[in-house]
N, C-alpha and C positions, 0 to 999 in steps of 0.2 A: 598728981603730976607723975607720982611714980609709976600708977596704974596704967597710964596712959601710954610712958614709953615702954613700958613693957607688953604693951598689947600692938605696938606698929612692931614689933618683934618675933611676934609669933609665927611659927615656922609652920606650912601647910605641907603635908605629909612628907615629912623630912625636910622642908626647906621653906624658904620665907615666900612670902604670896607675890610678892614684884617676882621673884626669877622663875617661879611657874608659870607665871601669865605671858612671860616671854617664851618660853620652851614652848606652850601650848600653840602661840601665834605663828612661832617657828616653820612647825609641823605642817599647820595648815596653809601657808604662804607655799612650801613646792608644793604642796598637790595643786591646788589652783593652776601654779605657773608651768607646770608641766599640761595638766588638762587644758589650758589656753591656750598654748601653744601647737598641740594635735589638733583643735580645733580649727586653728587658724589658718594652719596647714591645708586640714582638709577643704574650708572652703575655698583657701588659694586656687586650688587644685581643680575643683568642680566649677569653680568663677573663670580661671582662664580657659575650660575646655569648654566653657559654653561661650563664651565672647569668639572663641576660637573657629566653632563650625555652627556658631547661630548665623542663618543670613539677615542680610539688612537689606533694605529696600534700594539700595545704592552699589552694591559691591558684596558679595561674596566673602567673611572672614578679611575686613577691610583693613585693621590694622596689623594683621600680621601678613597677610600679603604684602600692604606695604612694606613691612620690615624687611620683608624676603625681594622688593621688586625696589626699591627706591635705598639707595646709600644714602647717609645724613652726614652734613658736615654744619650744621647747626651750631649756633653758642648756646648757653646752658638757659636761654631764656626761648633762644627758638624750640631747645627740648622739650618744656615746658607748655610751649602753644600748642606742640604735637600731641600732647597726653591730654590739652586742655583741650584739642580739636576732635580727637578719637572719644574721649567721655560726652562729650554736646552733642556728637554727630548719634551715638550709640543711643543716650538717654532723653535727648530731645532732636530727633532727627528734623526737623523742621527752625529748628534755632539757627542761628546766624553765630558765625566764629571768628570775629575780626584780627583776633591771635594766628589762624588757619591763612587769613590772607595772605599776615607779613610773613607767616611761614613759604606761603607760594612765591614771593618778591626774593625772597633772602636764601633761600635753599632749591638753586638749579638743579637737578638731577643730568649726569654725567651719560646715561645710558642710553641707548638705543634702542628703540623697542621697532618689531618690524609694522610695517601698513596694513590695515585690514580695512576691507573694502564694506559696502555695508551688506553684502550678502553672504559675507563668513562671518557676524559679528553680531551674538544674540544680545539687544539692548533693551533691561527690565527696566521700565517707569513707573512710578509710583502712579494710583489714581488718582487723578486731577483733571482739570476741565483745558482745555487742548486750544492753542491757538492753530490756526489757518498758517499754511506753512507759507509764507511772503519770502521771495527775495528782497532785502534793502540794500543799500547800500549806505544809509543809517547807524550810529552805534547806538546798538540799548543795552542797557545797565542791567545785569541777573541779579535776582531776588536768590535768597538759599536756598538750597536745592533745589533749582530751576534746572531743566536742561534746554540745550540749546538745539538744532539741526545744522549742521555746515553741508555744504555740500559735498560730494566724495562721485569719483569717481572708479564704478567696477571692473573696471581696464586694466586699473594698477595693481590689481589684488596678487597679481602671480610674480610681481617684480623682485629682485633678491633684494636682500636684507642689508646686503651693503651697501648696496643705492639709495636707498630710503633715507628720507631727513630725519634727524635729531628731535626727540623732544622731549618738553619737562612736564615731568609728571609730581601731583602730590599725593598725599592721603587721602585715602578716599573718593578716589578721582576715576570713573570709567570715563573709556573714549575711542571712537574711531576715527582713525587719520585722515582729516581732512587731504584731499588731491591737491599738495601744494608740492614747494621745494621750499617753504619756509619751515621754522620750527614753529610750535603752536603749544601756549602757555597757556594752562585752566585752572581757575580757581577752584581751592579745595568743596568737597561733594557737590562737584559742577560736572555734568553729565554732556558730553557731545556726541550724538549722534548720526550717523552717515545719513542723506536725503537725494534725491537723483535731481537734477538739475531743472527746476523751473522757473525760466526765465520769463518775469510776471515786468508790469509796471510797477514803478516804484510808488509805496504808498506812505503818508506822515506816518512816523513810529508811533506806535504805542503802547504805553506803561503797562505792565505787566507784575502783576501782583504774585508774592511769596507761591510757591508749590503749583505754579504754571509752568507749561513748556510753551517755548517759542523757538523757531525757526529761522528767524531775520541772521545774518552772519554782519557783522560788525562791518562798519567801514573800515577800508585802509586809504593810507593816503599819510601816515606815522613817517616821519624822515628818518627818525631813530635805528639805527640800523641793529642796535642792540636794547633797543626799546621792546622789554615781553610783550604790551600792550598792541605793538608797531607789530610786531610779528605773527600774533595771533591774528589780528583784523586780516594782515593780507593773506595770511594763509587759508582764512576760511573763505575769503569773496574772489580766492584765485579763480575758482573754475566761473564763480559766475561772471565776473570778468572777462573771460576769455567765452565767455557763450556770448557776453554780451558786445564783445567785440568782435565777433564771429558772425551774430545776428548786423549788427549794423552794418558788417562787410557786403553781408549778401544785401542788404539790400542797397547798400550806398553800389554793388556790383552791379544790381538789377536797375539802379536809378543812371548809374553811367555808361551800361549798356543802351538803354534807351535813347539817353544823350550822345552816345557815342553816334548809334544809329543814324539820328537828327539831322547833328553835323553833319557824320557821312553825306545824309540825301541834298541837304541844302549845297556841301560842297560841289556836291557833282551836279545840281541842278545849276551850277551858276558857271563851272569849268567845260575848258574846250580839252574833253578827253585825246584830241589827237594831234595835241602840240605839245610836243614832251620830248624827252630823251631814253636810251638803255643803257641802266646802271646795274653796276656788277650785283646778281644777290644770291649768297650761299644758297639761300631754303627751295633755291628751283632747279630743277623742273615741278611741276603741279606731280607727278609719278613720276616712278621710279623708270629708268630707261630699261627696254626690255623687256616691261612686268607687262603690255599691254597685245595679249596675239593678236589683238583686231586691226591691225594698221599692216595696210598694202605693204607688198614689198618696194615700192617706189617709192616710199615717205622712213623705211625702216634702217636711215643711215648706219646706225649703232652696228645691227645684226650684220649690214652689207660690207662691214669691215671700216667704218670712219674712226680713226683713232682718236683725235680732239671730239673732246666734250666740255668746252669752254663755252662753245653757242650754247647752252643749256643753262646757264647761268644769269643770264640775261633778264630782266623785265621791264617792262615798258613803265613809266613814270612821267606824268603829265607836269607841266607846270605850275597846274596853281591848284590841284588837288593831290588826293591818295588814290591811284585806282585801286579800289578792292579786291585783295587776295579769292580768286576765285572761289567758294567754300562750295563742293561736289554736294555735302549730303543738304545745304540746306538748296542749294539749285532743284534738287530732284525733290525736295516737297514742292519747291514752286514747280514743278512741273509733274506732281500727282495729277494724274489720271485726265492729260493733257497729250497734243500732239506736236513736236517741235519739227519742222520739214527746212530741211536745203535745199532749194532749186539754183542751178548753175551750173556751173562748168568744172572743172579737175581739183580747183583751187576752193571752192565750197568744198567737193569732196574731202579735199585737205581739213577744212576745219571741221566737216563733220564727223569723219574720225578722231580729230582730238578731243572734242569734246564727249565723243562716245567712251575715249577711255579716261577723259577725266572723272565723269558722272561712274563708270564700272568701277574706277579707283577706289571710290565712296562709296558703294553699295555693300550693304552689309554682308547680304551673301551673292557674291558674283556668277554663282551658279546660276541664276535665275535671270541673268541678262544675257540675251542670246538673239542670233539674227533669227527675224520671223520667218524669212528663207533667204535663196540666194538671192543673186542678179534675176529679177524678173522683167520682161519685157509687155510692155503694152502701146502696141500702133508701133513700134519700132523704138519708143524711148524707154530706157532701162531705169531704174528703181533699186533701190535698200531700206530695208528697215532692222532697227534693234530697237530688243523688246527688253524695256524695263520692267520685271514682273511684279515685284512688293512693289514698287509705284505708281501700277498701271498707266504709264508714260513709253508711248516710243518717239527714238530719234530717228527721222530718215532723210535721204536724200534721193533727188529726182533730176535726173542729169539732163541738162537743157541748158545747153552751153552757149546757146545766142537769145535764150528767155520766147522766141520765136521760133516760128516749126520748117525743119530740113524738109525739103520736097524734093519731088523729081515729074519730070513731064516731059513729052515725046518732043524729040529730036528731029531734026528733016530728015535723017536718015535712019529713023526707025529706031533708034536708040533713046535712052533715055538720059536727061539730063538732070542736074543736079540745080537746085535754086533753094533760094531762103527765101521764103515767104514772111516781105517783111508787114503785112496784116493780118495775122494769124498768129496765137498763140500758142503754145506746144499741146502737144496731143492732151498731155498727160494733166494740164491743168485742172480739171475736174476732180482729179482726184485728192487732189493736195487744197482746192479751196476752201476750204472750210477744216482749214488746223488753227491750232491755238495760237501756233509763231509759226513765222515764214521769215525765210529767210532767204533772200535771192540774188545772185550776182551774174554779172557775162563782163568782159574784154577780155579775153588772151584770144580765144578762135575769130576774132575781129583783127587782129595781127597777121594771119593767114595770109598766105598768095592770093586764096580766091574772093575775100570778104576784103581783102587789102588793093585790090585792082581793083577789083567791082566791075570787070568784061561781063556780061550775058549769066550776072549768078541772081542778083537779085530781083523779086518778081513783090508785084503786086495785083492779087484779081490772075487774070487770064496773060497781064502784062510782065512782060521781061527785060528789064531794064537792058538795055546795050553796055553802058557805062553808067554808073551812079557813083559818086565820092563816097568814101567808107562813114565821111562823118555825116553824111546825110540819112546815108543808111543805117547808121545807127540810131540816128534820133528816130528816123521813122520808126523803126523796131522798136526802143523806149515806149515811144509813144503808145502803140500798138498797146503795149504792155501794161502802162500806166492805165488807159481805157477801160483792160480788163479787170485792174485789180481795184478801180472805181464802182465799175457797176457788178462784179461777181465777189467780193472778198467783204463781207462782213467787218470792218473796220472796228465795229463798235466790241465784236467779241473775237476777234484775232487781232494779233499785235504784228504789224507787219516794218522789217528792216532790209535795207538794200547794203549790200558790203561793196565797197570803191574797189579801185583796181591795186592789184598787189603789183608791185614792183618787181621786175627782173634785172638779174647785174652778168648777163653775157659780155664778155671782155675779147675783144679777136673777132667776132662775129656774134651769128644769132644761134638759136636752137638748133639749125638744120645746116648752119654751114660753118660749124668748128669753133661755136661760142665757149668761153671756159671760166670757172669760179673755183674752181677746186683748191688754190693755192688763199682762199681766204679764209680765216680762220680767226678775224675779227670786224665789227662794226664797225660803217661811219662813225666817225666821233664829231668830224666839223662838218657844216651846214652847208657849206659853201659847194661841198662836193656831191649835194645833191641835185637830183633833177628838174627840171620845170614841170609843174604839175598837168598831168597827160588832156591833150583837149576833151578827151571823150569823155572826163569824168566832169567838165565843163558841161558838156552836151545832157549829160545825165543830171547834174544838179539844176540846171533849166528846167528839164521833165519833173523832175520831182516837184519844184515853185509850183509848178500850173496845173498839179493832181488836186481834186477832189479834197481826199483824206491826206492826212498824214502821214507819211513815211517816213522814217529814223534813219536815215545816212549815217554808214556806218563805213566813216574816211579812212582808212587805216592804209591809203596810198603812202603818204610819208614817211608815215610809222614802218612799213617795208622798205621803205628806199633805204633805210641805216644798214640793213642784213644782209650784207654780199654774204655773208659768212654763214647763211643758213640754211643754205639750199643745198639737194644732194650732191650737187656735183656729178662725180664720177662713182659714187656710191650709193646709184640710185636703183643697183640688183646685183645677185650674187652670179646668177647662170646669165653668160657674156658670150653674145655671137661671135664669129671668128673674125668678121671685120671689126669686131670692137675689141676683140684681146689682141688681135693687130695691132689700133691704136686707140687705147679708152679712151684718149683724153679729146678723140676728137668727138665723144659721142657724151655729152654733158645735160646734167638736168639742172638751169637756174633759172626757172620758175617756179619751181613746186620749191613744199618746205620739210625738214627732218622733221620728224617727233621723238620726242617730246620735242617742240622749239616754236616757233613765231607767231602758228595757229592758236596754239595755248593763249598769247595774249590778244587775239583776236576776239578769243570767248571769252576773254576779263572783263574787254572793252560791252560785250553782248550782255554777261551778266551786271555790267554796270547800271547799264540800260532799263533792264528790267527790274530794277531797284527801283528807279526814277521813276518807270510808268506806272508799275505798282503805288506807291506813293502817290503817286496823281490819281488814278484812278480810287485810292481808297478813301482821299479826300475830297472826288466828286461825289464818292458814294454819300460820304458826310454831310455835306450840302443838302444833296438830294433828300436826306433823310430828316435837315431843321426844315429844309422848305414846308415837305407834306406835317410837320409839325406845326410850323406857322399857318 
């Protein structure tokens, strides 16, 4: 016993063995915890410079950009998702981080980052097997690190920065701004890439497996107005939206152009274009006044000093349709490489200078529309043409003011007399019979002293009437006319129109003895104060019943009786003889019409027309073509 406690006593080199074995452990505890800690140090050091500028297949040095690109106002568990989301993404970049998500729900980012269009905007994908880029309008659900396509627009790439919409950004998150003005919220290492817009058929979605890309952009249709879910969908299907509302535009535009068309033709096949009224309408005249040099000095009221320009406002409006806004450029394809002719009298000439500057109005380059020459004559009746050159179409007019041919034949006294041969058509007919339209009128040189008596003017054959009634004489002359445009006028491939008589509003007398209009400066309004419809246009719709072919009557007698207020007046030229600056007002023009003015709706009524016959015509073709089918 005593042995015993004197040997747990014993002192190891100067001291007992318990307080050596502590001193020894001492010693060697700091070196360790020194050496472990330079250690730890250093790998800190070499572990965050490599996590730092290693790339990853998502982003570039992802969680320290983030730290530098996205502010946290996270609680200490959202902190926690973010370390648990940055090591899963690093160490298994294919894992799924559902910490990451509530990160993205819970942690808005405050900042603004600017738009990048997808052609400033290099977007690395990892290798994987590729879906077909679909527009839907579908939502599909992303697998982890899937990316998606939205579409973008390269328009907006140059827009400033502080126009641009809002959006929240997470860890780990590349993205190019979808083309919205929504904000657009991404799940963490969820990839969006710009795609240019291809508006496909919608097809069933489909499932899409882990480390695929797809392209479908989520439905919207989210009420939520602060629903992240709600704002991403619309932000990425804005542009196709709008393509795809764009697309059904044009065509629902191309489907009610058609339809519009339709109506048009049935309405005007079913309405009497020359029972109407003239209502006020800003968009007229069809040109601009004074833009047109082609128009006589006797039609150029504007230039001739007429102050009102109220008559120009005017257009003609039927009662139970629309008459069509004359449209110049599509007239002149219907009249590519075609010939449109006026035969008649002063008052054709009228309309065929308006229509000359409506159709120049519309020509793209007007340089190229020019007269093929002047007044030429042949056999004694004069002639005009203007050359459409890009349309290879001319408009001309052929002056034959009674449709029948001026004569003369010897006198008893050696002299020559003057007669209307009323069996004979005008010299010039040969020339003009075979155009594509015609267009022909006569009454005002039937109002004459000499075709108004009817003493020793009109002949037939070798015979000189003594006395004949004008209205006889005119039918004969119709008739004459109608004969020839039976057996010489191609009906089948000319389109032939007769224009009724224009109205004149002489007030005090006529043309030649102190008639005046100058003081009118608006239209009939009431009906009542119009005229009874002139017999000879009687005498002419008779002629027309008992022709062969078809003629279009083109009435536009009534439709003139409303415009005292149209005609030149006293401003029908600038350089005035001396008995006319004596007294102008006894020397008046109220027959003829101003231009822009009355003529214009003249050729609304003409191009209405040849809407109709077209249309007819295209639907005999139709016929023609099931028949030899059947």
């Amino acid at each position: 016993m005593a042995e015993a406690t004197k040997h747990n006593n014993l002192p190891i080199n100067g001291g007992t063995l318990i307080s050596d074995m502590k001193s020894l452990f001492s010693i060697i505890k700091t070196r360790r915890t020194v050496a472990f800690a330079y250690g730890f140090m250093f790998a800190f050091v070499v572990f965050t410079v490599f996590l730092a500028f290693n790339p990853n297949p998502n982003s570039g040095a992802p969680w320290f950009t983030n730290i530098f690109s996205t502010s946290s106002t996270a609680t200490t568990s959202g902190s926690g998702s973010q370390f648990s989301s940055f090591f899963s993404s690093f160490f298994y970049p294919n894992a799924s981080s559902s910490s990451s998500q509530q990160f993205q729900s819970s942690v808005p980012s405050p900042q603004t980052q600017p738009s990048r269009s997808s052609n400033t905007t290099v977007n690395k994908q990892p290798p994987s097997q590729t879906q077909p880029i679909v527009n839907s309008d579908k939502p599909q659900v992303l697998s982890p690190n899937q990316t998606s396509d939205s579409p973008s627009n390269a328009s907006l790439a140059t827009q400033d920065s502080s126009s641009l919409p809002k959006q929240t950004l997470v860890k780990n998150q590349t993205q190019t701004t979808p083309n919205s003005d929504k904000a657009t919220v991404l799940e963490a290492n969820q990839t969006t890439i710009a795609a240019p817009i291809i508006p496909v058929a919608v097809p069933v979605p489909v499932p899409v497996p882990a480390n695929k890309t797809t392209s479908s952009p989520p439905k919207s249709g989210s009420s939520g107005k602060n629903d992240p879910k709600s704002v991403a969908e619309k932000g990425v299907t804005s542009n196709y939206t709008d393509v795809l509302k764009k697309q059904s535009n044009e065509t629902k535009s191309s489907v009610s152009v058609k339809e519009g068309k339709d109506d048009l033709i049935k309405s005007l096949l079913s309405c009497d274009l020359f029972h109407g009224e003239w209502v006020e309408d800003d968009s007229y005249p069809l040109y601009e006044p004074g833009s047109c040099p082609l128009i006589d000095e006797q039609f150029n009221c504007i230039r001739n000093g007429r102050p009102d320009k109220d008559y120009q406002k005017f257009k003609w409006q039927p009662k139970d349709c629309n008459l069509p806004r004359l449209d110049g450029s599509h007239m002149l394809e219907l009249l590519r490489g075609k010939r449109l002719v006026f035969v008649g009298d002063s008052l054709n000439r009228n309309m065929w200078e308006s229509l000359v500057c409506i159709l120049r109005n519309s020509a793209k380059d007007k340089s190229k529309v020019y007269e093929a020459h002047g007044r030429t004559h042949f056999r004694g009746e004069a002639s005009y043409s203007f050359i459409f050159k890009d349309y290879s179409c001319t408009v001309e007019f052929f002056v034959s003011p009674f449709l029948v041919r001026e004569w003369e034949m010897p006198d008893k006294d050696g002299s020559k007399k003057e007669t209307l041969r009323l069996d004979l058509v005008g010299r010039s007919s040969n020339l003009y019979k075979d155009a594509d339209i015609l267009i022909f009128n006569t009454g005002h040189w039937w109002t004459h002293d000499k075709t108004a008596k009817g003493k020793d003017y009109y002949q037939e054959g070798s015979h000189v009437y003594g006395e004949l009634n004008v209205l006889e004489a005119f039918r004969k002359a119709l008739t004459t006319w109608s004969r020839w445009v039976d057996a010489s006028v191609d009906t089948g491939k000319s389109m032939v129109f007769f224009r009724g008589y224009s109205a004149s509003h002489f007030s005090g007398g006529q043309w030649n003895s102190g008639g005046q209009c100058d003081s009118e400066t608006l239209p009939i309004f009431n009906e009542t104060y119009l005229r009874p419809y002139p017999p000879k246009m009687l005498v002419l719709e008779k002629v027309l019943k008992n022709m062969k072919h078809h003629i279009t009557y083109l009435n536009i007698t009534r439709l003139t009786d409303f415009r005292k207020d149209g005609h030149p007046s006293i401003y029908r030229k600038q350089n005035l003889s001396p008995a006319e600056r004596k007294s102008p007002k006894s020397f008046q023009d109220c027959s003829h019409w101003c231009l822009p003015g009355v003529p214009d709706a003249w050729n609304e009524v003409l191009y209405a027309e040849l809407l109709v016959k077209l249309h007819k015509k295209n639907l005999h073709q139709q016929l023609q073509q099931q028949k030899k089918r059947a």
